[in-house]
N, C-alpha and C positions, 0 to 999 in steps of 0.2 A: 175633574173627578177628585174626590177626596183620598185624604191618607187609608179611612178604614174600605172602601171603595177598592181601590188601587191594592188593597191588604189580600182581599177578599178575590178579584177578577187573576190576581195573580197565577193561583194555586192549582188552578183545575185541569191541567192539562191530562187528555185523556190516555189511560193506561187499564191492561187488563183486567178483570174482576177476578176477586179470590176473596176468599170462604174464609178471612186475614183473622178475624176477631178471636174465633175459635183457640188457635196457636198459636198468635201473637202472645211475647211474653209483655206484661205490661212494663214501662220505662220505673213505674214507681217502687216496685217489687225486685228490679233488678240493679243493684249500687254497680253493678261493674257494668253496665252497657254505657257505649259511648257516646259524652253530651251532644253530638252535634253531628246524626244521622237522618236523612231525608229516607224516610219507610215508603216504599212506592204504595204498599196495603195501606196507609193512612193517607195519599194521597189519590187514591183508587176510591176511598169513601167520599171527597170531598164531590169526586167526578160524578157518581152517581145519585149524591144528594142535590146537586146544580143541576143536571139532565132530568129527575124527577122534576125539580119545582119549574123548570120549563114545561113540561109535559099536561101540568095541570090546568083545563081550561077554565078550572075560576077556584078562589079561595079566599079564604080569610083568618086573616091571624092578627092577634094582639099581643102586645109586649108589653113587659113590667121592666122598665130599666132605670137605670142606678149609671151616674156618671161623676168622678170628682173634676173640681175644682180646686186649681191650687192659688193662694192666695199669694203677693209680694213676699208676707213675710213665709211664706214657705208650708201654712198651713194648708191642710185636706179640706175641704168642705165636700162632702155628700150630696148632691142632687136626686130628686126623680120625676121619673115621667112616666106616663103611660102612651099607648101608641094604638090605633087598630087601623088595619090596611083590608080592603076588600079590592079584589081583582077580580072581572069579568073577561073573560081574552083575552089577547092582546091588547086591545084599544079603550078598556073601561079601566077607571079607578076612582076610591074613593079613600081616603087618607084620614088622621087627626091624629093630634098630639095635644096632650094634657099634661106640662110640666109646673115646678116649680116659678117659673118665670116667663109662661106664655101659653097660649091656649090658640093650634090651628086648624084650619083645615082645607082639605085639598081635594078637588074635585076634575076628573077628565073623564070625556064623552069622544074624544077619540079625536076632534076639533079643536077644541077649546078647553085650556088648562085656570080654574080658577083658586086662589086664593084668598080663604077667607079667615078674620080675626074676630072670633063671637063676641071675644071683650069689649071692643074697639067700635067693633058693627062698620070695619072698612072693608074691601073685596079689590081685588083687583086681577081680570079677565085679559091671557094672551093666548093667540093663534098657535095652535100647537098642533098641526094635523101627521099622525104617525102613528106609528108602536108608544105602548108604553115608555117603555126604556129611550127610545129616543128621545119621548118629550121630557121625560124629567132628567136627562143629560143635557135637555139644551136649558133649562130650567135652571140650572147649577151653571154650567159654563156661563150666560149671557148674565142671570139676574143674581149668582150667586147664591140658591134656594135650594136647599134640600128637601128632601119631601123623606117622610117618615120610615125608616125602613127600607130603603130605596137601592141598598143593597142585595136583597134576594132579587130583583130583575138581572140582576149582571155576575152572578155566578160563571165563572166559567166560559165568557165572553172577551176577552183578555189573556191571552197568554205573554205576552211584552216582560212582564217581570217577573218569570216564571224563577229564572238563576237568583232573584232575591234571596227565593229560601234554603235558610241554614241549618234547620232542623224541624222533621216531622215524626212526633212521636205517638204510639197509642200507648196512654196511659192506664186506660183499663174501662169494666163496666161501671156505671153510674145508673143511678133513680134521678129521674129527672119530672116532677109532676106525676108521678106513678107510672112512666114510662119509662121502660132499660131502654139506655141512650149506651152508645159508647165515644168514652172521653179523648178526644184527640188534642194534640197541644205543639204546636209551633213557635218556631224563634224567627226572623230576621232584621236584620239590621235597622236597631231604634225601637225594635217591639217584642214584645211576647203576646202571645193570643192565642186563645183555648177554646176548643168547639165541642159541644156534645152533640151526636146527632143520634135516632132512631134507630134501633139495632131492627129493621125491617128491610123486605125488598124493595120498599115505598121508605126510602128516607127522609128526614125532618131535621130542621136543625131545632134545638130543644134549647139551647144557651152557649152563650155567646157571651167570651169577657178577650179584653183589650188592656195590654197593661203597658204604655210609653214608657220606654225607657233612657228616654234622651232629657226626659225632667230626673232633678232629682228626687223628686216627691212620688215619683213613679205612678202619675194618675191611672186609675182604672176606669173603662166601661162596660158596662153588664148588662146583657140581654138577656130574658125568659122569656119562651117564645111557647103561647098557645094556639094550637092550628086545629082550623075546622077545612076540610077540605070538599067537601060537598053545601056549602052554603048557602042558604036562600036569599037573593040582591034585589029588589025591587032595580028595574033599570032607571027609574028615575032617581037613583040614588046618588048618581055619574056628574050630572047637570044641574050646577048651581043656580038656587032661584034667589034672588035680593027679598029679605021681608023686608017689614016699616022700620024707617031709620036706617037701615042700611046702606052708606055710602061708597060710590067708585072712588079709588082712586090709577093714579098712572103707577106702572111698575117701572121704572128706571133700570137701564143696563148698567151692569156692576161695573164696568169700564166708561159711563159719562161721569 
């Protein structure tokens, strides 16, 4: 599982719901609240943003993200990428990613997990029969492959590093895409990370930024997240077909 993965399954341990946004005083507005308080109200949103996005039996969402790069000599570089994820159930998904420096895409029918490279015109097909979340965990653990986004399946799924967190704060209201989000922002150790989610009883996460703090360049990652949640998915969207030119290749475990 990854660092942002492991960031994210942490935090969700479930605690009562409260009415928090209203009376919460925001962290940014008050100089004398103390740095490094865990707000159960800001972690009571995370609980009920991770239970909604399980709840939903299909969706679809696309991401505008923004990731740096730090170079030897110390400088930033800017990347981007674009993302969309469509989910049918538990056992359908359909992936892609449009960056800077690669173009994929990712297909499961609930059997069989394919990855394909449009550029390249290579594909390569493994037995994956489960949940979502389990094939693209085995997906990363054995092949070392992340698939796009692959964080909202595991919300909340992980409590193990709960005592990581050092501080949960509500910063206050945000316009996120013409959406009131309200702004949450966390500390622990090696990171800073910032969550806007849907000030709804149908919570959304709306944006998502990651700031490392064990470089000294202090690299960021930035997610805008556009959600449709009643989607229409052709099911054959699931099941990769080879066109012309199209070559197999083997997927190698990240450990031979």
């Amino acid at each position: 599982m990854t660092w942002k993965l492991k960031l994210m399954c942490a935090l969700l341990a479930p605690v009562a719901m409260h009415a928090w946004a209203e009376d919460a005083t925001p962290a940014a507005a008050d100089a004398s609240a103390p740095a490094a308080v865990v707000n159960p109200h800001v972690v009571d949103k995370l609980t009920q943003m991770g239970n909604y996005l399980r709840s939903l039996p299909r969706f679809e969402v696309d991401a505008a993200i923004t990731h740096d790069t730090v170079l030897e000599t110390g400088q930033k570089l800017q990347m981007q990428a674009t993302t969309k994820l469509q989910v049918d159930g538990r056992t359908k998904m359909y992936a892609a990613v449009e960056s800077d420096t690669q173009s994929r895409r990712f297909f499961y029918n609930g059997s069989k997990l394919t990855q394909y490279s449009p550029n390249l015109k290579y594909y390569t097909t493994v037995n994956a029969p489960g949940k979502i979340s389990d094939a693209i965990h085995d997906l990363e653990d054995h092949y070392g492959i992340q698939i796009p986004l692959e964080d909202l399946f595991l919300f909340g799924t992980d409590k193990s590093q709960a005592s990581a967190l050092t501080s949960a704060l509500y910063v206050g209201p945000s316009q996120i895409n013409g959406k009131m989000c309200d702004h949450l922002a966390f500390r622990q150790e090696g990171m800073d990370w910032q969550l806007w989610v849907t000030r709804s009883e149908k919570p959304l996460p709306c944006k998502l930024v990651i700031t490392t703090l064990t470089d000294d360049a202090h690299p960021e990652y930035s997610a805008v997240y556009t959600w449709n949640v009643k989607p229409v998915i052709k099911s054959s969207s699931f099941t990769f077909v080879p066109g012309k030119g199209d070559v197999s290749i083997p997927l190698t475990k990240a450990s031979e």
